[in-house]
N, CA, C and O atoms as a Tinker XYZ file with bonds, in Angstrom:
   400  protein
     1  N    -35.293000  -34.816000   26.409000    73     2
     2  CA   -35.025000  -34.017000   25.243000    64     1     3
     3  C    -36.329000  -33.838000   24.479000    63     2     4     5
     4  O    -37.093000  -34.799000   24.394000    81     3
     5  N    -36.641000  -32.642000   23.905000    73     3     6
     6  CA   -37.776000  -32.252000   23.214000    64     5     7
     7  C    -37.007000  -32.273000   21.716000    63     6     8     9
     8  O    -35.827000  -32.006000   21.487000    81     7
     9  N    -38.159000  -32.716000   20.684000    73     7    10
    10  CA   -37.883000  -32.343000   19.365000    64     9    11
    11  C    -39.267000  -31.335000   18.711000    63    10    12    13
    12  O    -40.484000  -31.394000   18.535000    81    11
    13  N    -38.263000  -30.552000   18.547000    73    11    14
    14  CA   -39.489000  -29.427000   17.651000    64    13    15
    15  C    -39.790000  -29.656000   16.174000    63    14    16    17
    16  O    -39.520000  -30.833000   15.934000    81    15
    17  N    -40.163000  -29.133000   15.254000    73    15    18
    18  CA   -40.753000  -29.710000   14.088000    64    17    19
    19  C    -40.476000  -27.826000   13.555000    63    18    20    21
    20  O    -40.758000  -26.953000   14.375000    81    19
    21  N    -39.884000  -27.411000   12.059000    73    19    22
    22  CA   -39.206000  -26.572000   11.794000    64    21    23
    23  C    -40.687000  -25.849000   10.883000    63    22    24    25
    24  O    -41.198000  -26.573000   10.029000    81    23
    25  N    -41.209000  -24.636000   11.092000    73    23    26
    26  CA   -42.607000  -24.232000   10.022000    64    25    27
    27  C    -42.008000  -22.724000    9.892000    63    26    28    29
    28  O    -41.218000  -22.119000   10.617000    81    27
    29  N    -42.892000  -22.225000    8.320000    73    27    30
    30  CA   -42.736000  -20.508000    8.496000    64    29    31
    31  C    -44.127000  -20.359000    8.571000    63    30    32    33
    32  O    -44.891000  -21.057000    7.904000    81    31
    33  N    -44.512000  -19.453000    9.377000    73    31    34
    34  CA   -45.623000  -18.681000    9.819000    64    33    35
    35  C    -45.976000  -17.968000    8.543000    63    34    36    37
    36  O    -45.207000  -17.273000    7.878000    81    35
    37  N    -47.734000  -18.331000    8.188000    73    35    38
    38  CA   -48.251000  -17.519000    7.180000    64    37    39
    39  C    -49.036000  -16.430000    7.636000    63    38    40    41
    40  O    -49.477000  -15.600000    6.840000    81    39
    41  N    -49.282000  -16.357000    9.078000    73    39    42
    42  CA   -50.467000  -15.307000    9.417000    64    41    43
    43  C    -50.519000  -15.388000   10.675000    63    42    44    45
    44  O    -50.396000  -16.560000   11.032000    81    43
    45  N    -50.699000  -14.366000   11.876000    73    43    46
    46  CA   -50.552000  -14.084000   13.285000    64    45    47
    47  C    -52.053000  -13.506000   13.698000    63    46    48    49
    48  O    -52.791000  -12.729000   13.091000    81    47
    49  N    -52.209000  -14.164000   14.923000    73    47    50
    50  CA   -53.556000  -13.754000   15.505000    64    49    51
    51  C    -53.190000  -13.077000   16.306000    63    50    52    53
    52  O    -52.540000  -13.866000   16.992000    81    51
    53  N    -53.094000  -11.931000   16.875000    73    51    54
    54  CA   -52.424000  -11.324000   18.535000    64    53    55
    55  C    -53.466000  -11.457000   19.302000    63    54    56    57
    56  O    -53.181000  -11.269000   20.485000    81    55
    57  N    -54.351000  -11.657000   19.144000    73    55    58
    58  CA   -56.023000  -11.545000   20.214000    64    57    59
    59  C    -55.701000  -12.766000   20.536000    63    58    60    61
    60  O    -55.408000  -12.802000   21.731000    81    59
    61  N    -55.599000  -14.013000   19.914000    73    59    62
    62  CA   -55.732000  -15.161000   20.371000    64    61    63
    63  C    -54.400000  -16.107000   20.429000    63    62    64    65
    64  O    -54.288000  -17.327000   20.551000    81    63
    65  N    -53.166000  -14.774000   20.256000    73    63    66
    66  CA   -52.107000  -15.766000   20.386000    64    65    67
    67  C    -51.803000  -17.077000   19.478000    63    66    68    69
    68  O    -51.078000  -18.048000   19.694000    81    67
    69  N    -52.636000  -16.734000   18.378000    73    67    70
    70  CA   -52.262000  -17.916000   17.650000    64    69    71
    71  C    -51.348000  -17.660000   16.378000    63    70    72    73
    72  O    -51.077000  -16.481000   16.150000    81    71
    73  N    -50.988000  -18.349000   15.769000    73    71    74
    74  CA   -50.335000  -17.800000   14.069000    64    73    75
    75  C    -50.650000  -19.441000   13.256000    63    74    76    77
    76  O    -50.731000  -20.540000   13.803000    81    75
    77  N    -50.761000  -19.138000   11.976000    73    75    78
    78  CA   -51.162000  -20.036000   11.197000    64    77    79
    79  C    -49.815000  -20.601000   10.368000    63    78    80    81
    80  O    -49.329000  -19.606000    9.832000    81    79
    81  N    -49.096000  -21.657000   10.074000    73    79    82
    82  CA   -47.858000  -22.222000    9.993000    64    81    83
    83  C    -47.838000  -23.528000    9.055000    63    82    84    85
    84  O    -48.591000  -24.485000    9.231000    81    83
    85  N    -46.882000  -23.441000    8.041000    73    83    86
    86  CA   -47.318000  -24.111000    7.282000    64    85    87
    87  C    -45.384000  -25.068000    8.102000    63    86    88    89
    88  O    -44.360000  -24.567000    8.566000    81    87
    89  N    -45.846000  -26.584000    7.857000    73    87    90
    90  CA   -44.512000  -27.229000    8.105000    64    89    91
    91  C    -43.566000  -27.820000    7.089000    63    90    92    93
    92  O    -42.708000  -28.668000    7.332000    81    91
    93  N    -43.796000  -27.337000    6.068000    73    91    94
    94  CA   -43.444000  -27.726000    4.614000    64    93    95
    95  C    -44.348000  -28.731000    3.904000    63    94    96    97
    96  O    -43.929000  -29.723000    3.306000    81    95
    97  N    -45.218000  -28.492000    3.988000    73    95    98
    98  CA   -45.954000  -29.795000    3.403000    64    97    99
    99  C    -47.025000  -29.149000    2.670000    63    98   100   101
   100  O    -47.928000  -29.667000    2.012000    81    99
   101  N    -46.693000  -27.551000    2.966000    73    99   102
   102  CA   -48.088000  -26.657000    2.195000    64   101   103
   103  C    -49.281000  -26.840000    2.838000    63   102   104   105
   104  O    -50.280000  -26.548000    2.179000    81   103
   105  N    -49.468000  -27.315000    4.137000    73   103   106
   106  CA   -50.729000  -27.662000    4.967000    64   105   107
   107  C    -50.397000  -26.962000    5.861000    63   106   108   109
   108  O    -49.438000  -27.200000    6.595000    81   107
   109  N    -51.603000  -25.372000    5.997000    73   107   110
   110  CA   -51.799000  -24.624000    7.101000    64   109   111
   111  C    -52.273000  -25.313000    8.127000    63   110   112   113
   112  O    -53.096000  -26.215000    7.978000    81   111
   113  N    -51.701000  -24.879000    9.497000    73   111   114
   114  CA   -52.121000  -25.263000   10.663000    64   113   115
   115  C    -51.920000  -24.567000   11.575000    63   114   116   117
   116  O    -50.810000  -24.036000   11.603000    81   115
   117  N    -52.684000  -24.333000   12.462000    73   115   118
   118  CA   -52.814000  -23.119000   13.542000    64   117   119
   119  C    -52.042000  -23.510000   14.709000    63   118   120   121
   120  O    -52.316000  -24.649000   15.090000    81   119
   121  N    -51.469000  -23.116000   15.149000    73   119   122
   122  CA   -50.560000  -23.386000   16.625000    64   121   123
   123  C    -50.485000  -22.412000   18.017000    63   122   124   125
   124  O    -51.020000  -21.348000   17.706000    81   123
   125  N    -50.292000  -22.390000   18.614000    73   123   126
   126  CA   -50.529000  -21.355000   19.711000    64   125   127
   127  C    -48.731000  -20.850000   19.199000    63   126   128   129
   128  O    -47.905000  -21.283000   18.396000    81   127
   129  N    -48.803000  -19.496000   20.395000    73   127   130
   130  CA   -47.161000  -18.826000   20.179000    64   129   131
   131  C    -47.211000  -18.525000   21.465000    63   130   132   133
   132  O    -48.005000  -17.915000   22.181000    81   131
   133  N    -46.097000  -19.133000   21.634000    73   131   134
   134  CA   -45.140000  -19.092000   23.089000    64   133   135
   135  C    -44.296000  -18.832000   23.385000    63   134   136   137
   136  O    -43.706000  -19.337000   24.340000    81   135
   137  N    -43.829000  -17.789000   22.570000    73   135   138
   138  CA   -42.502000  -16.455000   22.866000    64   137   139
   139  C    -43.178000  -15.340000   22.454000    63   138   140   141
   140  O    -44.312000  -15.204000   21.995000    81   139
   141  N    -42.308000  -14.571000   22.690000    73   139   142
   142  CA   -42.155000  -12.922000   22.569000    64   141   143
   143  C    -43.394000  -12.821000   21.327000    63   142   144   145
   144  O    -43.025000  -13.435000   20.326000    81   143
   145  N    -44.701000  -12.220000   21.177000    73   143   146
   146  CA   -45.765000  -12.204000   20.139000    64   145   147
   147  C    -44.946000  -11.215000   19.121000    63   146   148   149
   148  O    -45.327000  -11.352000   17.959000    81   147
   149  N    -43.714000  -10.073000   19.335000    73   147   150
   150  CA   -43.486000   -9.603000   18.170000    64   149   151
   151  C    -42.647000   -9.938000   17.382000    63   150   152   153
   152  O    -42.364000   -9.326000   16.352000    81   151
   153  N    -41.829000  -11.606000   18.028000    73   151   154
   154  CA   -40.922000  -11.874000   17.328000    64   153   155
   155  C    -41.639000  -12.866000   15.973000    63   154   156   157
   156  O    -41.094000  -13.500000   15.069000    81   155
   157  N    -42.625000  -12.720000   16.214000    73   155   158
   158  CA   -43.599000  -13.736000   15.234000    64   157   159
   159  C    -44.333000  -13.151000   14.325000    63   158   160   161
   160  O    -45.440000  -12.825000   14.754000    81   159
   161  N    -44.162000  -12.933000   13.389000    73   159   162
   162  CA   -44.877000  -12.006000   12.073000    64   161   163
   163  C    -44.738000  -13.211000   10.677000    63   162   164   165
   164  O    -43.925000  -14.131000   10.583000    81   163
   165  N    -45.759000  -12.841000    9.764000    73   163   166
   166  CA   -45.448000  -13.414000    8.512000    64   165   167
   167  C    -44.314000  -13.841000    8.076000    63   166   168   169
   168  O    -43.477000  -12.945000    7.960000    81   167
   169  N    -43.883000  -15.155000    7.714000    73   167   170
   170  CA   -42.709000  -14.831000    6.855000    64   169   171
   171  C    -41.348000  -15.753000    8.016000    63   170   172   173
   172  O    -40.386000  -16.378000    7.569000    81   171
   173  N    -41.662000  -15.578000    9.421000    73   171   174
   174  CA   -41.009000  -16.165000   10.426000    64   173   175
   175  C    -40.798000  -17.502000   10.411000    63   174   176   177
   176  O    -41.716000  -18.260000   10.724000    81   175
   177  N    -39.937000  -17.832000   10.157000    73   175   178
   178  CA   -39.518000  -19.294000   10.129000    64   177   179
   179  C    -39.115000  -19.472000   12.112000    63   178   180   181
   180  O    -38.364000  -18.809000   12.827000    81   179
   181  N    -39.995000  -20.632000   12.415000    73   179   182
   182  CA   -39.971000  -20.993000   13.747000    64   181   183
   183  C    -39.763000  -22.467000   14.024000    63   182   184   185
   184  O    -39.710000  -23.423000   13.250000    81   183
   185  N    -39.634000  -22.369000   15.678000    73   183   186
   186  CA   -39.421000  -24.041000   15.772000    64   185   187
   187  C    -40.944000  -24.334000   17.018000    63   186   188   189
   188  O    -41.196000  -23.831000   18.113000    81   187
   189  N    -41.741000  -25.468000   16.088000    73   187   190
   190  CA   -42.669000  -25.610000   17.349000    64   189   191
   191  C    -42.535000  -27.464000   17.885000    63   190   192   193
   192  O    -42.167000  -28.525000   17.381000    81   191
   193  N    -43.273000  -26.813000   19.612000    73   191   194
   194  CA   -43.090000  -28.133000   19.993000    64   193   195
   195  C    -44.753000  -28.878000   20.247000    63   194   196   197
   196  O    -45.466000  -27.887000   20.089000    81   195
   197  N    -45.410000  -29.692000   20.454000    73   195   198
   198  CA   -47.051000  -29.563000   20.871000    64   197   199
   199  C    -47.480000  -28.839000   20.546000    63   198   200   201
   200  O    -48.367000  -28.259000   21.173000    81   199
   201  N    -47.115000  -28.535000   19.519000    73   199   202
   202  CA   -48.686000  -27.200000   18.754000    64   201   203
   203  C    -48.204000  -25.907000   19.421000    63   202   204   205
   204  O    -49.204000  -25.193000   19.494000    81   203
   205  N    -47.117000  -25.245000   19.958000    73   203   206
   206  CA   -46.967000  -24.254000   20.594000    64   205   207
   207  C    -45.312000  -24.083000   19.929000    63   206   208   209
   208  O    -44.533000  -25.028000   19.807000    81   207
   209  N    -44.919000  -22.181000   19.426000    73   207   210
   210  CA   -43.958000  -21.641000   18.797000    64   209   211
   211  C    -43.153000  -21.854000   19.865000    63   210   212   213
   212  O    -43.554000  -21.459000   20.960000    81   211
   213  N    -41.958000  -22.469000   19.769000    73   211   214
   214  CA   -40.846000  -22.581000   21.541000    64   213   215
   215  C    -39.969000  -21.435000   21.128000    63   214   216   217
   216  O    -39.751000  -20.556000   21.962000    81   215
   217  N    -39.528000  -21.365000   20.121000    73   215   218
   218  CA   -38.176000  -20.556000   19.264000    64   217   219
   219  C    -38.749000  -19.755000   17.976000    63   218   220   221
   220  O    -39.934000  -19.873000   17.664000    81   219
   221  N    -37.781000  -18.866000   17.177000    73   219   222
   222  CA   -37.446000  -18.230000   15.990000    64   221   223
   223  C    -36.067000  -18.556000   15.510000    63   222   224   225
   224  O    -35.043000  -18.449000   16.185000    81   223
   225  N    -36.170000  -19.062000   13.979000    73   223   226
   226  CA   -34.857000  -19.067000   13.789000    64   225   227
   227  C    -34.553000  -18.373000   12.792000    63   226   228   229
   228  O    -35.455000  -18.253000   11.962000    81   227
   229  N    -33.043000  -17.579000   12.452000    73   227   230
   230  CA   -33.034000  -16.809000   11.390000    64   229   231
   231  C    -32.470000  -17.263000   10.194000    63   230   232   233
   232  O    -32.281000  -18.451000   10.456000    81   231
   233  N    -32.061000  -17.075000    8.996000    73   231   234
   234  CA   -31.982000  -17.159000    8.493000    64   233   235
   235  C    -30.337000  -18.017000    8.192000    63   234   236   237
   236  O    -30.003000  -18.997000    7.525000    81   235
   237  N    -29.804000  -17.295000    8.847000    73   235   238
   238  CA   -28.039000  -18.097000    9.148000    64   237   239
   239  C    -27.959000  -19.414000   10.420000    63   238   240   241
   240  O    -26.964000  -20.019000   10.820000    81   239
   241  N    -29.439000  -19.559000   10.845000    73   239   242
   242  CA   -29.733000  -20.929000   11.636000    64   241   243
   243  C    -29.551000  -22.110000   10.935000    63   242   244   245
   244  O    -28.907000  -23.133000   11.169000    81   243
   245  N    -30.700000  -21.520000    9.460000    73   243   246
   246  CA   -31.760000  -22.603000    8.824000    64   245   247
   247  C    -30.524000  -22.601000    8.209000    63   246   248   249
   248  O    -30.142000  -23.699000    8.613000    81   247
   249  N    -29.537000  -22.151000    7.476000    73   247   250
   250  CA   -28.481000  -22.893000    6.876000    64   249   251
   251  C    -27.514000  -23.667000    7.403000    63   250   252   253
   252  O    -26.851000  -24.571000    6.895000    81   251
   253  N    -27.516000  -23.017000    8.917000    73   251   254
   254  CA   -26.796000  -24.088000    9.534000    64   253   255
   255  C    -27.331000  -25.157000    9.784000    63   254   256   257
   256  O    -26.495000  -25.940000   10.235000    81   255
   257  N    -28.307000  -25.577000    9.715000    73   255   258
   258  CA   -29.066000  -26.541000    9.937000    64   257   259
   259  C    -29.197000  -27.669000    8.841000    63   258   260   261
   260  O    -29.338000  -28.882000    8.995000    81   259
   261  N    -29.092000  -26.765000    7.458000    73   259   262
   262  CA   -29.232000  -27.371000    6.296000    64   261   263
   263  C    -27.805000  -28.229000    6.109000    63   262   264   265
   264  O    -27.632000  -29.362000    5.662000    81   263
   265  N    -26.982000  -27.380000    6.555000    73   263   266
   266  CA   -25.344000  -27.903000    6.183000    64   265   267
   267  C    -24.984000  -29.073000    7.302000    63   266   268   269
   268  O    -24.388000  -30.056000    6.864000    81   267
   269  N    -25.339000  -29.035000    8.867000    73   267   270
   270  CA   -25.581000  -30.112000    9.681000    64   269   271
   271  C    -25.683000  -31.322000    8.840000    63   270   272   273
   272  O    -24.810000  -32.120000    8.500000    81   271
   273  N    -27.112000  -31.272000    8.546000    73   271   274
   274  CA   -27.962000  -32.874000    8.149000    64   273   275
   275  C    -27.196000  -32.972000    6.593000    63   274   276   277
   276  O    -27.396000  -34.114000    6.179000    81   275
   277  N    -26.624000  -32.405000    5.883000    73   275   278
   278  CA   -25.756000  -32.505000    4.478000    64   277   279
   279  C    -24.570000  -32.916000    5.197000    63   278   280   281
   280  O    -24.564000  -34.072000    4.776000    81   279
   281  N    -23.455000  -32.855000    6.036000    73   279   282
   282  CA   -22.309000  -33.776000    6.486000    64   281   283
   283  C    -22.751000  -34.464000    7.800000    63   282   284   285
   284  O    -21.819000  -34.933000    8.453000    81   283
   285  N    -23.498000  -34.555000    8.109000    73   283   286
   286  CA   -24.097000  -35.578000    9.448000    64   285   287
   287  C    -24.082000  -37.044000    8.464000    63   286   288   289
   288  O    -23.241000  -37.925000    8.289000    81   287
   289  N    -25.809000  -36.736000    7.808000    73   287   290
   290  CA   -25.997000  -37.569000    7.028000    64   289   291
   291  C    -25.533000  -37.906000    5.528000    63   290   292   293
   292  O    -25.823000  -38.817000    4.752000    81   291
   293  N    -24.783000  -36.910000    5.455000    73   291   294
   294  CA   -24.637000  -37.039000    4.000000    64   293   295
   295  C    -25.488000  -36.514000    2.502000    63   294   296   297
   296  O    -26.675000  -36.398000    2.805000    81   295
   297  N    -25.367000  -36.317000    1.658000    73   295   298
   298  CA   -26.035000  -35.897000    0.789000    64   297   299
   299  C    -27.938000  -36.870000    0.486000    63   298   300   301
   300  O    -29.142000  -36.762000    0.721000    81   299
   301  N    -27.228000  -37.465000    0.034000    73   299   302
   302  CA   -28.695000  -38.415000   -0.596000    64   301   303
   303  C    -29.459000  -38.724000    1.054000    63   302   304   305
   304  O    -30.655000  -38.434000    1.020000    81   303
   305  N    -29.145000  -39.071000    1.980000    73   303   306
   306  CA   -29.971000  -39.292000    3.360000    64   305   307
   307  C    -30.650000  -38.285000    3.945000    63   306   308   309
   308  O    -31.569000  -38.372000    4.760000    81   307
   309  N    -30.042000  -37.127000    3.388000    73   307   310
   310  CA   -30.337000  -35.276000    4.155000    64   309   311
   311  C    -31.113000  -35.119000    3.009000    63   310   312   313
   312  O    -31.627000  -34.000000    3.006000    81   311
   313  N    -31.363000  -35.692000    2.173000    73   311   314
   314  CA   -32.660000  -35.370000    1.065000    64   313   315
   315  C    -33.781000  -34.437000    1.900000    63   314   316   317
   316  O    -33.763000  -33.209000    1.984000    81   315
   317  N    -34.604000  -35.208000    2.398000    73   315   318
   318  CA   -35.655000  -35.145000    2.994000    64   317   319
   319  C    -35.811000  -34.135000    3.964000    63   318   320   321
   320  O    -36.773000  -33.370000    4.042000    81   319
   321  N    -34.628000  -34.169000    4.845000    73   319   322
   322  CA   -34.729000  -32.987000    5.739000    64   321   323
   323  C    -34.281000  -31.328000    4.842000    63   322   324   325
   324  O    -34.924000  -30.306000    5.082000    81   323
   325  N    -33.046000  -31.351000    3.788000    73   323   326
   326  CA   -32.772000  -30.317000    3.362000    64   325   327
   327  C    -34.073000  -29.393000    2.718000    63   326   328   329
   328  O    -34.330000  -28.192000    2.648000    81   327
   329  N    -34.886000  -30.955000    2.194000    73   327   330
   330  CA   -35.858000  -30.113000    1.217000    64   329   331
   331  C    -36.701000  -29.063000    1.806000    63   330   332   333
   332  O    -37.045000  -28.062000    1.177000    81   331
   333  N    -37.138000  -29.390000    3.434000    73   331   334
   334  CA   -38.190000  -29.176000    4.151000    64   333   335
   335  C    -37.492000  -27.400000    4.214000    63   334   336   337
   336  O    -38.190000  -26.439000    3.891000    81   335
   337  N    -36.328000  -27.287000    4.589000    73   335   338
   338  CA   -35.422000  -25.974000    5.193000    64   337   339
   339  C    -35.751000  -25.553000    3.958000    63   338   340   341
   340  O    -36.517000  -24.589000    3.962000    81   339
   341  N    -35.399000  -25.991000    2.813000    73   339   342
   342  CA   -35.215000  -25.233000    1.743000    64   341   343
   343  C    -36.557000  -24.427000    0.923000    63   342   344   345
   344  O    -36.781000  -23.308000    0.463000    81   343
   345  N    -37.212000  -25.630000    1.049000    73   343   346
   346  CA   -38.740000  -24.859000    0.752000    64   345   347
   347  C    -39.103000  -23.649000    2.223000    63   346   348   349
   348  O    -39.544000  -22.522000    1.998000    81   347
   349  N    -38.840000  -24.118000    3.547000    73   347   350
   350  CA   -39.374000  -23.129000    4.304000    64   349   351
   351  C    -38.839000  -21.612000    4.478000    63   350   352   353
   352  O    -39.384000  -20.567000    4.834000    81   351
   353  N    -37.465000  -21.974000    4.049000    73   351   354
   354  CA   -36.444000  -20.662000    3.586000    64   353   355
   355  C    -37.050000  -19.559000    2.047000    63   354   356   357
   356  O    -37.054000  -18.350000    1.817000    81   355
   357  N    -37.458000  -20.698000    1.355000    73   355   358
   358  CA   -38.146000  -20.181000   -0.213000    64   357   359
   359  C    -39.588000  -19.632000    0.487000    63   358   360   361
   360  O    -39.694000  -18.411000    0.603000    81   359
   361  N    -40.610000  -20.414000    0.919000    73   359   362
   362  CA   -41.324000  -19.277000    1.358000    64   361   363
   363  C    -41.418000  -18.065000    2.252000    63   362   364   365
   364  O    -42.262000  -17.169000    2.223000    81   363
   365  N    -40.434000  -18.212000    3.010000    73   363   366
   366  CA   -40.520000  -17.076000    4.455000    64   365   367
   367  C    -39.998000  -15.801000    3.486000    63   366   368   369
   368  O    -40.116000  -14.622000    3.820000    81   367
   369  N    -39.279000  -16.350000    1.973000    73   367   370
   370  CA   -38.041000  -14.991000    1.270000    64   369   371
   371  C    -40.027000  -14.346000    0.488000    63   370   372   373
   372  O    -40.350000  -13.164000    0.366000    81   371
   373  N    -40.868000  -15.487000    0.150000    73   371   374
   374  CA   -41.873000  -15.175000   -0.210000    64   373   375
   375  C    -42.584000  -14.393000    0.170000    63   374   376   377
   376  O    -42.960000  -13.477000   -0.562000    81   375
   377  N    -43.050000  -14.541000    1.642000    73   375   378
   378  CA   -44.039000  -13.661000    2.340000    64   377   379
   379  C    -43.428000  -12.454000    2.527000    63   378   380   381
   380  O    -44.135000  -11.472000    2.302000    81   379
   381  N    -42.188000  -12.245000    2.914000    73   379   382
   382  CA   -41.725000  -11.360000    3.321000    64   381   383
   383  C    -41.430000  -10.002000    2.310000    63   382   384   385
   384  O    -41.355000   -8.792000    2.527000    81   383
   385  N    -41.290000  -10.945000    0.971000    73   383   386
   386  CA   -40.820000   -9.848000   -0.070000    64   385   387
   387  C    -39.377000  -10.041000   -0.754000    63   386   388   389
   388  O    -38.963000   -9.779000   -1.884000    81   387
   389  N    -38.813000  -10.572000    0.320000    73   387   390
   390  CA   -37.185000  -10.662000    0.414000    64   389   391
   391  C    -36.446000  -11.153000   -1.425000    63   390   392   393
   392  O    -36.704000  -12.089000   -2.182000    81   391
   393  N    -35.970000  -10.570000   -1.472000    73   391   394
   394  CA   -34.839000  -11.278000   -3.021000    64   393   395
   395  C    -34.494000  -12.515000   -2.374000    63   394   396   397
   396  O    -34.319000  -12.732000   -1.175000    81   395
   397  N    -34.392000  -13.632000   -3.796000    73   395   398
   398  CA   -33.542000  -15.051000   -3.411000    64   397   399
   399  C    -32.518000  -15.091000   -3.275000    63   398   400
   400  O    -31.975000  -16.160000   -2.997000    81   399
């Protein structure tokens, strides 16, 4: 089993296949992209594995995802993970333009 690590993409290289990705922590970091190069634009909330984009997820993912770890774990334990979705959801609505 692979675990990916959840980032929104701040900036796409197409020459070099790379995009720049923040993982909620507000620390850009460059990663290679390893799907489809147009499914990856600003604003893309993705899933990477080794420094490389495996997936895209949309927007009705990341809530499912959010609501998972809120009755998995429960409220106060899903702290940590909700915050990460929630900030990466708040910036991708950022780059993009999108209303909250």
């Amino acid at each position: 089993m692979c675990i990916g690590s959840p980032a929104v993409v701040l900036s796409v290289d197409h020459e070099k296949m790379t995009a720049i990705v923040d993982y909620g922590d507000g620390i850009p970091r460059e990663v290679l992209i390893g799907i489809s190069e147009e499914r990856v634009k600003p604003g893309s909330i993705v899933i990477i594995h080794a420094g490389v984009i495996v997936s895209e997820m949309n927007e009705e993912e990341v809530l499912e995802q959010l609501e998972f770890f809120k009755t998995t774990l429960g409220e106060e334990a899903s702290s940590g993970f909700t915050k990460i979705y929630e900030y990466l959801l708040k910036e991708s609505k950022k780059i993009t333009g999108e209303k909250k």
